[in-house]
C-alpha positions as CSV (number, residue, x, y, z in Angstrom):
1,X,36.4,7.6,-13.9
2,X,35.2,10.4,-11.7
3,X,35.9,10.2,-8.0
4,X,32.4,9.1,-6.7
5,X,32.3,6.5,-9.3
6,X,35.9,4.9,-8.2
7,X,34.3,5.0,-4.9
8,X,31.1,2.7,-5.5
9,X,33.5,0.1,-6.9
10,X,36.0,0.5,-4.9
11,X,36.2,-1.4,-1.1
12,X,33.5,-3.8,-1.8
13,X,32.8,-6.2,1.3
14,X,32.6,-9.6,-0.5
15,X,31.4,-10.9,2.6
16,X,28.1,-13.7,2.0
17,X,28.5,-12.6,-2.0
18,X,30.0,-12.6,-5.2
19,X,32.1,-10.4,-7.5
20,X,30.6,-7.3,-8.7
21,X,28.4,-8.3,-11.5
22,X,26.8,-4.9,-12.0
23,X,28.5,-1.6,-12.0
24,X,27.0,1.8,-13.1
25,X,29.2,4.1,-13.6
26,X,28.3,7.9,-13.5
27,X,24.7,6.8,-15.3
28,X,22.8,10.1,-16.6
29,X,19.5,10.1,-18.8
30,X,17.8,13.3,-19.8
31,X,15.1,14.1,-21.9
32,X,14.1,16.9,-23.9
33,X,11.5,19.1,-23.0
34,X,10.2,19.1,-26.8
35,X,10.4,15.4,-27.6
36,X,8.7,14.7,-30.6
37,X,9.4,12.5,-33.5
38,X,11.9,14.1,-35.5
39,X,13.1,15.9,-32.1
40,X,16.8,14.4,-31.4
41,X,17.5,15.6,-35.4
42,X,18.1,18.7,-34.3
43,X,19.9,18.2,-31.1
44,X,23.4,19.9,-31.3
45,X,26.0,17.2,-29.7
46,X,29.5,17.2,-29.0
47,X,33.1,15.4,-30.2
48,X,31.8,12.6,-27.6
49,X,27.7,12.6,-29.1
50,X,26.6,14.5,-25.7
51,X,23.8,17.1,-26.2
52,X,25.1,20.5,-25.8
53,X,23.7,23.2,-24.1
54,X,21.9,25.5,-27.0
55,X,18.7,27.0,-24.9
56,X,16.9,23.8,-25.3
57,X,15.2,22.5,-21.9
58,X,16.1,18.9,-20.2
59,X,14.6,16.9,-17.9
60,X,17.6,15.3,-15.9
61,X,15.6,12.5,-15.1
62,X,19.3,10.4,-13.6
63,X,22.2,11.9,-12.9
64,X,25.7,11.1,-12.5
65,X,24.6,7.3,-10.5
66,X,27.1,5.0,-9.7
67,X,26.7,1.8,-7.3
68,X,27.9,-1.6,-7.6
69,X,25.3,-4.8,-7.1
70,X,27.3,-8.5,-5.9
71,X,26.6,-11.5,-7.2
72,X,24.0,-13.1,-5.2
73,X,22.6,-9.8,-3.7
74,X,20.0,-7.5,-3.5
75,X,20.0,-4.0,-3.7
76,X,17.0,-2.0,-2.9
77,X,16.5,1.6,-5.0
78,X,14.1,3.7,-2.8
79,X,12.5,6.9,-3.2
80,X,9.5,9.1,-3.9
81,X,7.8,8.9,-7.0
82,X,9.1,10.4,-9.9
83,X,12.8,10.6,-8.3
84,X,13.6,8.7,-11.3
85,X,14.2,4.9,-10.4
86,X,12.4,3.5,-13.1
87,X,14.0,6.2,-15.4
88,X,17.5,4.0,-14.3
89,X,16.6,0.6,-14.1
90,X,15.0,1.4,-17.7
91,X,18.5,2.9,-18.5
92,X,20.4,0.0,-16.8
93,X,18.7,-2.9,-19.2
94,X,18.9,-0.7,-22.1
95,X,15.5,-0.3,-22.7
96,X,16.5,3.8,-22.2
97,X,19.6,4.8,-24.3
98,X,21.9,6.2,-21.5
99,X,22.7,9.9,-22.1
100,X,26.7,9.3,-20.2
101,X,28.0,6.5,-18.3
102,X,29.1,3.2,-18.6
103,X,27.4,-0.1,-17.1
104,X,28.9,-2.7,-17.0
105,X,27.6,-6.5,-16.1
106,X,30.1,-9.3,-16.1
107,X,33.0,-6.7,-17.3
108,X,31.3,-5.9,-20.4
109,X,29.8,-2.3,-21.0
110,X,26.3,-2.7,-22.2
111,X,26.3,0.9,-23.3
112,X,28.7,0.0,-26.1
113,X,26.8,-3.0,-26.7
114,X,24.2,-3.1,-30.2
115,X,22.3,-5.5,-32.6
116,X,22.7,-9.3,-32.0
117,X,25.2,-8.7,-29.0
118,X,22.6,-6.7,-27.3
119,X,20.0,-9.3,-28.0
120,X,22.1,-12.4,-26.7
121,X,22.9,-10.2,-23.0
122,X,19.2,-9.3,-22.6
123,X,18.8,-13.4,-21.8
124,X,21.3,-13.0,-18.6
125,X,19.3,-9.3,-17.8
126,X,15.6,-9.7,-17.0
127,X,12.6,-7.1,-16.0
128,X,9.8,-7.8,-13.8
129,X,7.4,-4.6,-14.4
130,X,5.3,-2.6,-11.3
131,X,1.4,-3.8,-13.1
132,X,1.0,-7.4,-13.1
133,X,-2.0,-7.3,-15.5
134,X,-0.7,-5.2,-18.3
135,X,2.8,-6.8,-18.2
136,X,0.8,-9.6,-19.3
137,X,-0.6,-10.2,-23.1
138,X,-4.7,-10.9,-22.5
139,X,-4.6,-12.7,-25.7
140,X,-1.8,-15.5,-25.1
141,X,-2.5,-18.3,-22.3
142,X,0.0,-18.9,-19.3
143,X,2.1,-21.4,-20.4
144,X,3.0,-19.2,-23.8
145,X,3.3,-16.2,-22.0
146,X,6.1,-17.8,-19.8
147,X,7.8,-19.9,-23.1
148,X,8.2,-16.6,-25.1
149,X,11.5,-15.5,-23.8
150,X,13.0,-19.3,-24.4
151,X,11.2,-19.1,-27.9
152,X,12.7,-16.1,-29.2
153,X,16.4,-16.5,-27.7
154,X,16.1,-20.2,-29.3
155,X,16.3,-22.5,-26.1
156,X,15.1,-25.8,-26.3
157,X,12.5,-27.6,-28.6
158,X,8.7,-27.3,-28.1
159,X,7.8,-30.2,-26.0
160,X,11.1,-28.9,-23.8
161,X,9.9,-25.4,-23.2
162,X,6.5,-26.2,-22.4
163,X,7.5,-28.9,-20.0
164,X,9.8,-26.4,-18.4
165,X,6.9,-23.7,-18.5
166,X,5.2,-25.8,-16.1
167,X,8.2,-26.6,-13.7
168,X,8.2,-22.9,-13.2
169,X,4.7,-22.2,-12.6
170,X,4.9,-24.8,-9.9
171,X,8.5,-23.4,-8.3
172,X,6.5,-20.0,-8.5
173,X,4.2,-21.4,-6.4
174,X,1.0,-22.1,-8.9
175,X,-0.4,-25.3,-10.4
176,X,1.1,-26.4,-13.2
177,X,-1.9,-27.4,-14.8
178,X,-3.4,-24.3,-15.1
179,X,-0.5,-23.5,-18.1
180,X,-3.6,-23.5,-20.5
181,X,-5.4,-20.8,-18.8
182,X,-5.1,-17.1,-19.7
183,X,-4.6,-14.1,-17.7
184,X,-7.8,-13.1,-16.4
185,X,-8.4,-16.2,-14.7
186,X,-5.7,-15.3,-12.6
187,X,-5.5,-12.6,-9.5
188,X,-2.9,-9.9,-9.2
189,X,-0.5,-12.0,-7.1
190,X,-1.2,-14.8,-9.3
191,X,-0.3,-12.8,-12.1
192,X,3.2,-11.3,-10.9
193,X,4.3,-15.2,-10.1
194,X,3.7,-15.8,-14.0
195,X,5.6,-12.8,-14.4
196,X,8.6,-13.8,-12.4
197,X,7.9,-17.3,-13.9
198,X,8.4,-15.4,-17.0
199,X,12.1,-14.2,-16.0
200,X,13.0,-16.9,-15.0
201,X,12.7,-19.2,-17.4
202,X,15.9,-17.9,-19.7
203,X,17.9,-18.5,-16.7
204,X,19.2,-15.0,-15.9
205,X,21.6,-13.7,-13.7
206,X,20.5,-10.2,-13.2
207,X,16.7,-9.6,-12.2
208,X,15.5,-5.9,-11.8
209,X,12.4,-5.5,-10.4
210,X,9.9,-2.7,-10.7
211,X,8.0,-2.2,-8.0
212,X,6.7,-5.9,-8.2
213,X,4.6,-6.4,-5.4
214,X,3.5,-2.3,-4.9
215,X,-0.1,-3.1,-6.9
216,X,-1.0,-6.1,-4.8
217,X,-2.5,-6.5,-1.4
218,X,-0.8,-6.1,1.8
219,X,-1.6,-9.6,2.6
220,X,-0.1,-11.4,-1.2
221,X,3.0,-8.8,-1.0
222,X,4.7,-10.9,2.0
223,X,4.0,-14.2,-0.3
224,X,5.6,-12.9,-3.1
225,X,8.4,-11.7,-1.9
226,X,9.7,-14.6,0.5
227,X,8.5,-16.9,-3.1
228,X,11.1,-14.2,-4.9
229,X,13.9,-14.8,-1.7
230,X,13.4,-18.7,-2.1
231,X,13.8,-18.6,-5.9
232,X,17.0,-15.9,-5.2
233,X,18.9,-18.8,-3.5
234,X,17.6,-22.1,-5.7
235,X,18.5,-20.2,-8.9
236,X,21.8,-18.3,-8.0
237,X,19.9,-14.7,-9.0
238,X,20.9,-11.3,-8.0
239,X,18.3,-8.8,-7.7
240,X,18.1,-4.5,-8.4
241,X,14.6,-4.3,-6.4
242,X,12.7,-0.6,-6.4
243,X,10.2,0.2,-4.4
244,X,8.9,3.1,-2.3
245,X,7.8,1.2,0.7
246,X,10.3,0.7,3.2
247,X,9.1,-2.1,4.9
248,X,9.2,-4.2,1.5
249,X,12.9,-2.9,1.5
250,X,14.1,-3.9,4.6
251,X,12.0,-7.1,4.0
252,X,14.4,-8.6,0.8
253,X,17.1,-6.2,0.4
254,X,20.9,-6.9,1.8
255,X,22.0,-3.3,0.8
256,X,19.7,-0.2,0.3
257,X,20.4,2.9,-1.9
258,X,18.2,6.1,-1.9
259,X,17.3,8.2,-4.5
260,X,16.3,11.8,-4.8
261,X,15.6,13.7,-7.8
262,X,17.7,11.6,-10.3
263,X,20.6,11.5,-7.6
264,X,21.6,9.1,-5.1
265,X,21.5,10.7,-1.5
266,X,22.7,7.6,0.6
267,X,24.2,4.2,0.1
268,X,24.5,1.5,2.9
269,X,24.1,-1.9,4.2
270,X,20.3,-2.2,5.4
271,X,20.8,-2.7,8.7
272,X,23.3,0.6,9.0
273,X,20.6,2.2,6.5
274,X,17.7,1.6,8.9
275,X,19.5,2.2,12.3
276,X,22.2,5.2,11.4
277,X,20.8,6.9,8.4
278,X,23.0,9.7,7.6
279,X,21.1,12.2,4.9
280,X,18.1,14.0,6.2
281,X,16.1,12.6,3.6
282,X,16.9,9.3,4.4
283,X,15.3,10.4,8.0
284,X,12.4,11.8,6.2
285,X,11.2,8.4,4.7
286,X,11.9,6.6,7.7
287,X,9.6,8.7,9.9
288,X,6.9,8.6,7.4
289,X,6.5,5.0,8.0
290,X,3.7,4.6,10.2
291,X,4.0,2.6,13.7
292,X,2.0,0.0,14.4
293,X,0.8,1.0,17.7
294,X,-2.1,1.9,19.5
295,X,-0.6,4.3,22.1
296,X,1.5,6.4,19.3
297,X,0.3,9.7,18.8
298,X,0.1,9.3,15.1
299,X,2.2,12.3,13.8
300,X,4.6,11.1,11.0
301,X,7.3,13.0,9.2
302,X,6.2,15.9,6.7
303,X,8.7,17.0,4.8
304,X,9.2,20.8,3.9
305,X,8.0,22.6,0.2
306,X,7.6,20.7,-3.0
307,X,10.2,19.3,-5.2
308,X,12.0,21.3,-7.4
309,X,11.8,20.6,-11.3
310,X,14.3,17.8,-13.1
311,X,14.4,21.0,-15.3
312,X,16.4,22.9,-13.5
313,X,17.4,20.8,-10.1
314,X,18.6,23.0,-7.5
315,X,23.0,23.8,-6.8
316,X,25.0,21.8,-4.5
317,X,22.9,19.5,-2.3
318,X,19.4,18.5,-4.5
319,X,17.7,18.1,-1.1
320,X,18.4,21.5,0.4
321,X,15.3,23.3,-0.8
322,X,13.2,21.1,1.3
323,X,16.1,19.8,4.5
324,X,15.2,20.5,8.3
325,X,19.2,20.3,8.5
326,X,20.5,23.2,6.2
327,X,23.4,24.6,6.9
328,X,23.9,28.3,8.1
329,X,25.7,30.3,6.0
330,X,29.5,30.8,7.9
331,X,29.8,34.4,7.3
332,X,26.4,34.8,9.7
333,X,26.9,34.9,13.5
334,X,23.6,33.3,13.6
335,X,22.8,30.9,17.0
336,X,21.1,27.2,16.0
337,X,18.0,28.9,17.2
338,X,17.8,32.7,15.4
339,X,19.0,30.3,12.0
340,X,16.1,28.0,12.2
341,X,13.5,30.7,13.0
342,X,15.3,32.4,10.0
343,X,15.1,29.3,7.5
344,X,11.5,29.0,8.7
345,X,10.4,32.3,7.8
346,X,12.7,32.3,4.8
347,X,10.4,29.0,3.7
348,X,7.1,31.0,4.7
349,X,7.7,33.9,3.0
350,X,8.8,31.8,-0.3
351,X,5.6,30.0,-0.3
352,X,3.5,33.5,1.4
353,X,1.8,30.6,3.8
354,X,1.2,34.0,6.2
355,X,-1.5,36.8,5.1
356,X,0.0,39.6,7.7
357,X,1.7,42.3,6.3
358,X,2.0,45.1,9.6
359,X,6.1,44.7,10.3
360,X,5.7,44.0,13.8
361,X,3.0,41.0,13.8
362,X,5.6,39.9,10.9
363,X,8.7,40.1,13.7
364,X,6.4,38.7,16.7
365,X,5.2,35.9,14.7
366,X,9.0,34.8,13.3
367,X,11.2,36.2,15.8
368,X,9.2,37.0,19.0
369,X,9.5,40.6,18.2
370,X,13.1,41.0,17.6
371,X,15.0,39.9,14.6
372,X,18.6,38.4,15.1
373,X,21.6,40.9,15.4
374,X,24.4,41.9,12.7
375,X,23.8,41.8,8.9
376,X,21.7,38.7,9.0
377,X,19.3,40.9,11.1
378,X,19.9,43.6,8.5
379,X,18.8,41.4,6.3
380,X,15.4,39.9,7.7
381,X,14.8,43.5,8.5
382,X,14.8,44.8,4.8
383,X,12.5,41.5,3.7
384,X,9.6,42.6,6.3
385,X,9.9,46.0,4.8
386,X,9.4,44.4,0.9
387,X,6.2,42.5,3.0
388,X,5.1,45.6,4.6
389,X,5.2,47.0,1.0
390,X,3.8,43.7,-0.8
391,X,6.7,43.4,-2.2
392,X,6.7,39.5,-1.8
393,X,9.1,38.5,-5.0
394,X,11.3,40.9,-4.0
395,X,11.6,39.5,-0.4
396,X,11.9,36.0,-1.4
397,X,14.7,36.8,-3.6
398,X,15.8,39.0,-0.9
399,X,16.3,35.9,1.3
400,X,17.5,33.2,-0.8
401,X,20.3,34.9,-2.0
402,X,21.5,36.1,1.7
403,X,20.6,32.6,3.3
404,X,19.8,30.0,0.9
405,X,22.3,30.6,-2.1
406,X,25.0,31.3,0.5
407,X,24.8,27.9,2.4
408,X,27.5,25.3,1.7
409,X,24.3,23.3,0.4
410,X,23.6,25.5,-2.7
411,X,27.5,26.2,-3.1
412,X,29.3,22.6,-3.2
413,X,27.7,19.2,-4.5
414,X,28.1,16.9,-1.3
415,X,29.5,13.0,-1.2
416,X,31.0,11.6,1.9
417,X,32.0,8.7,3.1
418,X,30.9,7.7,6.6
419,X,32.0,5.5,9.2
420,X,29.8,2.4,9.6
421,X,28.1,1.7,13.0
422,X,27.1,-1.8,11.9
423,X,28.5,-4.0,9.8
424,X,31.6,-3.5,7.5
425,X,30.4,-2.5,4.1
426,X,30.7,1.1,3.1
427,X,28.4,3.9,3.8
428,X,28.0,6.8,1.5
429,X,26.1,10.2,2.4
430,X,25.7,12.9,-0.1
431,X,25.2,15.3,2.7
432,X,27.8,18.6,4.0
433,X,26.7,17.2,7.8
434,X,29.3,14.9,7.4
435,X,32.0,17.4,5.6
436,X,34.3,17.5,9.1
């Protein structure tokens, strides 16, 4: 076990829940670039079956995860789209063939796990899915739909399931009567109860949930969810709950982990989370949520550049191609100042968001007409000269091997611990803020 996964299992507050009943250990999925049919025929592994490196292109969709979810708990996975949550919670339920790792729920590893003893776990491990109309079969009524899962893992007799079918629909908070109805007679908050009606009626233990409520309306998402809390306590259930919307986070979730690019960035409690985050992108998402006041002026948080391919993910720190906070390189006398108008003209010149080219608009523009002193100068200096020239490949490169590929950021893959402001459960950062 690698050091970061020992540490997501290790100094658990128990507080309010159970023993660990989920732990991902050091989870990655990747794809190929080629997938095709006959595609993982010709995929050279090793001694362990792990693809190895022979020119072909992968999308590291996860990488290296490891967290631990309690018994009884929630944990919220938030992040942009396409950072790769669903890619894990697919992975998680085995739905995804895990490319590494181990997860474990109840002790047992259900990478190892195949055939009938796969079948029997999936009964304890559910899936709610993000669309609540396509998760549904048009063709099959209600009260079907929700017997299914009892059906096929061999609980009870007919006139059992059905009457259980409609003791759900009522705890989900619909009429029981409508269990001969179909789908379409049914709106999209209507639809995810049958869904979590669905779940629930193998009596799981482990509930991930995909974005449940992200396709509904502002005013059924509140419904939903305090119908999913309720149902969390009556039934004993323990939830993995994604979503990109913080508010819906911070509205059900006890614990919250972020995700960027296949990576976890942050781990914490959700009150620590919300009021000490401790990874710039964590800050990010919180200041894009918009306030709900009249007298604010509106601005929100923008983040810097695009995000890099799963391809080829940036060295060191995933997040330091677009962070406000990256870290000056130590063999540069540079002052906070002279470092972030050169990262910010470093970024310009990358993306060429500037048309002039005359050296001295170029240093009045950046630098208020006078680059910063020493070799970093020397550097800066030489990159408006590849401008001047239009030599703009030349002068990116120029700069992100002097700056960017010399920061601590590009050089050392970041996880620290930090020290909680509220609360008592651990706090995780993958950030070099927090290296002293």
């Amino acid at each position: 076990m690698t050091e970061r996964a020992a540490a997501a299992t290790e100094g658990v507050d128990s507080v309010g829940f159970g023993d660990p009943l989920v732990e991902i250990q050091n989870v990655s999925k990747y794809f190929p670039t080629d997938e095709g049919l006959f595609s993982w025929l010709s995929v050279n592994r090793d001694a362990d079956g792990l693809p190895v490196e022979t020119g072909r292109e992968w999308v590291k969709a996860v990488e290296d995860v490891s967290f631990t979810i309690r018994k009884g708990e929630t944990l919220g996975l938030v992040g942009e789209s396409g950072c790769g949550k669903s890619t894990l919670a697919r992975t998680i339920l085995r739905l995804l063939e895990p490319t590494e790792g181990s997860i474990y729920f109840k002790g047992r590893d259900l990478a190892d796990l195949s055939g009938e003893k796969l079948r029997n776990t999936r009964k304890d491990v559910q899936m709610i899915f993000q669309d609540p109309q396509s998760s549904l079969d048009p063709r099959m009524k209600v009260g079907k739909i929700v017997e299914e899962p009892m059906q096929a893992h061999g609980l009870l007799d007919a006139e059992g399931r059905a009457a259980r079918a409609q003791e759900l629909l009522e705890k989900v908070g619909l009429d029981p009567q409508h269990y001969n109805r179909y789908p379409h007679a049914f709106s999209g908050g209507q639809r995810q109860r049958i869904n979590l009606a669905r779940a629930l009626s193998v009596n799981p233990d482990f509930v991930v949930c995909d974005e449940p409520v992200s396709a509904l309306d502002v005013s059924i998402q509140a419904q939903v969810l305090n119908t999913m809390r309720d149902l969390q306590e009556e039934f004993g259930l323990t939830y993995l709950f994604i979503a990109h919307d913080l508010s819906v986070i911070r509205h059900i979730s006890d614990r919250v982990a972020v995700m960027y690019l296949g990576q976890l960035v942050e781990l914490a409690d959700k009150r620590e989370l919300f009021e000490n985050p401790s990874h710039p992108y964590t800050q990010a998402l919180l200041d894009s949520i918009p306030v709900p006041d009249p007298r604010a002026d509106g601005r929100r948080g923008v983040l810097e550049g695009d995000v890099p391919s799963p391809i080829q993910p940036p060295s060191g720190c995933r997040f330091r191609t677009r962070c406000p906070k990256l870290i000056a390189p130590a063999e540069y006398d540079l002052s906070d100042e002279a470092w972030d108008r050169v990262r910010a003209f470093m970024r310009h010149v990358k993306r060429r968001d500037f048309t002039e080219t005359d050296p001295e608009a170029v240093r009045r523009r950046y630098f208020d007409g006078h680059v910063p002193g020493g070799s970093a100068g020397d550097v800066v200096s030489a990159a408006i000269d590849d401008i001047a020239a239009d030599d703009w490949d030349d002068a990116t490169e120029r700069l992100q091997e002097a700056f960017a590929e010399q920061s601590v950021c590009a050089r050392e893959e970041p996880d620290y611990e930090v020290d909680p402001e509220y609360g008592t459960d651990r706090h995780t950062a993958a950030c070099h803020l927090h290296r002293e």
